[in-house]
N, C-alpha and C positions, 0 to 999 in steps of 0.2 A: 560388542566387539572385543577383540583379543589386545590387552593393554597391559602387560606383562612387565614392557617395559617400562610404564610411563606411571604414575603414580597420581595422575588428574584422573586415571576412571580404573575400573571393575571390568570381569568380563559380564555383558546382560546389561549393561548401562545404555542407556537407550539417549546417542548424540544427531547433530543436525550439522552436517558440513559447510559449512563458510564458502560463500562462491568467487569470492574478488578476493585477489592475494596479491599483494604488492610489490612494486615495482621499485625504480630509484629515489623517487622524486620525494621531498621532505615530510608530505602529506603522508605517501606512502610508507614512511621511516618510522613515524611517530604512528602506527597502526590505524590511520585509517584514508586507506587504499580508494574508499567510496569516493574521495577529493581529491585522486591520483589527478597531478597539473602534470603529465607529461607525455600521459598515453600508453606507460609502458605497462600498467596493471595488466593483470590476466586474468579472466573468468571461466569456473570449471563449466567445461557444455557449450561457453560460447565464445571464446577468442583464447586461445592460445593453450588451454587444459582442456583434457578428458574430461565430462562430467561424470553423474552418477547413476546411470540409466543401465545398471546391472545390479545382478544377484547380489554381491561383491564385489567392496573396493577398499584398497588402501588408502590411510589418510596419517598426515603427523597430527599428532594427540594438538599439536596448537592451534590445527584447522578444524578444529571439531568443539562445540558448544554441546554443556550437557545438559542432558532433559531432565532435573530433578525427581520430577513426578512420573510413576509410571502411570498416571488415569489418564496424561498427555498422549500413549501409544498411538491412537487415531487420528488425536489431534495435532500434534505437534507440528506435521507436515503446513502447517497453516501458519509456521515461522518464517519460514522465504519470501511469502507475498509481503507480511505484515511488518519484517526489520525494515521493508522498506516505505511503509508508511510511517513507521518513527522515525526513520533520520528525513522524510520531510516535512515533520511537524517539529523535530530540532532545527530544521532551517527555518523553520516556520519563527519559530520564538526567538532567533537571533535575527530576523530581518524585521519582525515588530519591531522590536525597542527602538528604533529611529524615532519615534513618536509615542508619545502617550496612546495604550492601543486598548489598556483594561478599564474597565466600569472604575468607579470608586470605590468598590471594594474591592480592589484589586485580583475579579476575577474576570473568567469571558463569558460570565452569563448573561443575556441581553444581544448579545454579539449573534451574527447568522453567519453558518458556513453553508455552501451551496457544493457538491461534491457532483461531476458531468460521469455518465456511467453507471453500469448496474451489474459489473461484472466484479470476481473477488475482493480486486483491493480498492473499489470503492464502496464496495461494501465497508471494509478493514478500515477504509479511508473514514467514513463515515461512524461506524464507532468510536473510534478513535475521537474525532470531532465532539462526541458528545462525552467522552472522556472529561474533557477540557471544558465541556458547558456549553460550548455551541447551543444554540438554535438551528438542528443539521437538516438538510432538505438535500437529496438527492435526485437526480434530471436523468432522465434518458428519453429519447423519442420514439420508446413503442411501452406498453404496458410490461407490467411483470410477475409472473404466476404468484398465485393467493401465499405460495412457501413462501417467497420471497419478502414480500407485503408482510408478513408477521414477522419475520425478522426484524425486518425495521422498524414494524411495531413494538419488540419487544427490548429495541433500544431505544424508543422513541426517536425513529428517524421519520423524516416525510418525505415520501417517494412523490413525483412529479411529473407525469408523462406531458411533455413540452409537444408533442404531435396530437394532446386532442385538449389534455386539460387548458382553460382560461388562464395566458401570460400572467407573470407576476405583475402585479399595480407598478406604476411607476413611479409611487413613493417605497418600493420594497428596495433596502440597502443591502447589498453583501457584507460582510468586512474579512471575508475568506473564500474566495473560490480554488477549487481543485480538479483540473482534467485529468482523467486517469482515461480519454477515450483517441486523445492525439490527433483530433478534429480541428484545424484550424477553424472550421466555420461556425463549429459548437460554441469553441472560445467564445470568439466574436462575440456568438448571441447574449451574451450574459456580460462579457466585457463591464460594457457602461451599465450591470445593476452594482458595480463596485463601490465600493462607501470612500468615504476622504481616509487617508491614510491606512488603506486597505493592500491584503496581501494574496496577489495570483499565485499559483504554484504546480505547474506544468510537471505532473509525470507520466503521462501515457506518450508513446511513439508510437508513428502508422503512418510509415513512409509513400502508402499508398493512397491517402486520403487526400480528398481534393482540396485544391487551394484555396486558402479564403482569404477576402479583400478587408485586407485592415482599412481603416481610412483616416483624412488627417484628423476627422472630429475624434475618432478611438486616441488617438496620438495623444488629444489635448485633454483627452478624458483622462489619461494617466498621468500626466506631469502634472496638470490642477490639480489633483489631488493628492497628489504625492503616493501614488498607489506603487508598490513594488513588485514586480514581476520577475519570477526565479524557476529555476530547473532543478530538478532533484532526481538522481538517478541511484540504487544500490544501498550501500550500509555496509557497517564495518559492526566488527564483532559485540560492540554495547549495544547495538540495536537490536540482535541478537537476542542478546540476554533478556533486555526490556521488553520485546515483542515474546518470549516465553513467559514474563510476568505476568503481561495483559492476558493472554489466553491461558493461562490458570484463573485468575480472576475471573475472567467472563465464563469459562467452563464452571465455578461454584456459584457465580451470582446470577446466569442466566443458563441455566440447566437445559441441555439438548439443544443449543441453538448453534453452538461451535461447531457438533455434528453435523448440524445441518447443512454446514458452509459447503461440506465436501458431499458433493452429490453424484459421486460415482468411483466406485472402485475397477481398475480393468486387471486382465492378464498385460504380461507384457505382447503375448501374438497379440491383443486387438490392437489390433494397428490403425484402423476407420476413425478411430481417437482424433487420430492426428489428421485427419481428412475432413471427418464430418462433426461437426458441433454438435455434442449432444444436447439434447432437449431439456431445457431447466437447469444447462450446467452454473454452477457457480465456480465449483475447485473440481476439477477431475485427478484420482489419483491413481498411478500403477503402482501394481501392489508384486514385489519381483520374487518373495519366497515367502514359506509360510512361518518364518518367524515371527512371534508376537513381541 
């Protein structure tokens, strides 16, 4: 980008534009917009800004995050799913401490996350997980090709198809589940494997998914245990940054598999993108000129 003015970058510097931009509200004052309390934020592409779905665009140098590494030029795009699985695992870590939530040595190894989904960020969702030490196991209710399977293999995740394989026992504890799939009824099924002072963490939406019946035993299955249940939506600019940390990392310590996240590049004409689900997608990206 052309930064002439601005003395945060170079021209050739390879940034990733910030999509919530803030509003009046206190949250929003103090930079992060993600916990805008008043509704007036704005998101580039989807409420109130142009996104970036051209050749070129303008942006001020302070909405824009830089990509240190150029080995990131492929990957980087894989910043936007993933700011937003670290500011829900920063919610994550401030809604434990209500309770003694680590091993005694004060890590999360021993501990199970159960991540609902098999698409990008519960992918991102589930490395992440094992970041931390989990014991990650990821659900979806159909299979998922042999690429996928070695990915999670090669972060030691266990994939789980809940439509054929054998329920988990019902001495298996959660002490972290996460929907990235927006299924009430998905929730539901896993609800009560939640452990005593265990933490839900709702980020997928799908307004069109059908309703599912909580009932009063789910009800007392949360309060007896003092289980937390919370929403996480977006990320402010330190997620950002940290989500560019993790994926240089996992780009040196787990070679070609970042690549592999993103399993289709388009023109901006194909347009059927946006109609038909490609086969084996995980990230689909448009690729808008031939700049490297």
């Amino acid at each position: 980008m052309e930064s002439s003015n601005s003395p945060l970058f170079k021209k050739g510097d390879l940034v990733v534009p910030v999509v919530r931009r803030p509003g009046d509200c206190p949250n929003c004052r103090i930079g992060r917009p993600d916990n805008c309390s008043d509704g007036k934020k704005h998101e580039a592409g989807i409420t109130g800004l142009h996104g970036f779905m051209r050749d070129y665009f303008y942006e001020a140098p302070e909405n824009l995050v830089l990509v240190r590494s150029k080995d990131l030029s492929k990957i980087g795009v894989l910043t936007e799913p993933l700011k937003n699985v670290v500011k829900a695992f920063e919610v994550f870590e401030k809604v434990s401490t209500r309770a003694v939530y680590q091993n005694q040595f004060s890590t999360y190894e021993g501990k199970k996350a159960l991540i609902i989904g098999s698409a990008c960020e519960a992918f991102l969702y589930a490395f992440v997980a094992r970041e931390y030490g989990f014991t990650t196991y990821m659900a979806n209710r159909h299979a998922i090709e042999d690429t996928k399977l070695q990915m999670c293999q090669n972060f030691d995740v266990n994939f789980v198809d809940y439509s054929k394989d054998v329920n988990f026992p019902d001495n298996f504890e959660l002490d972290l589940l996460i929907d990235t799939s927006g299924d009430p009824s998905t929730i539901v099924r896993f609800l009560r494997k939640v452990n005593y002072n265990g933490v839900v963490i709702l980020f997928g939406t799908n307004g069109k998914a059908p309703d599912g019946a909580i009932t009063g035993n789910d009800i007392d299955w949360i309060v007896e245990r003092n289980i937390t249940v919370c929403g996480s939506v977006d990320a402010a600019r330190i997620h950002y940054e940290k989500a560019l940390d993790l994926i240089q990392k996992w780009h040196l310590g787990h070679a070609g598999v970042m690549s592999k996240m993103i399993t289709g590049i388009y023109k901006p004409e194909d347009t059927s993108l946006f109609t038909v689900k490609p086969a084996g997608e995980i990230k689909s990206v448009i690729k808008w000129n031939d700049i490297e």
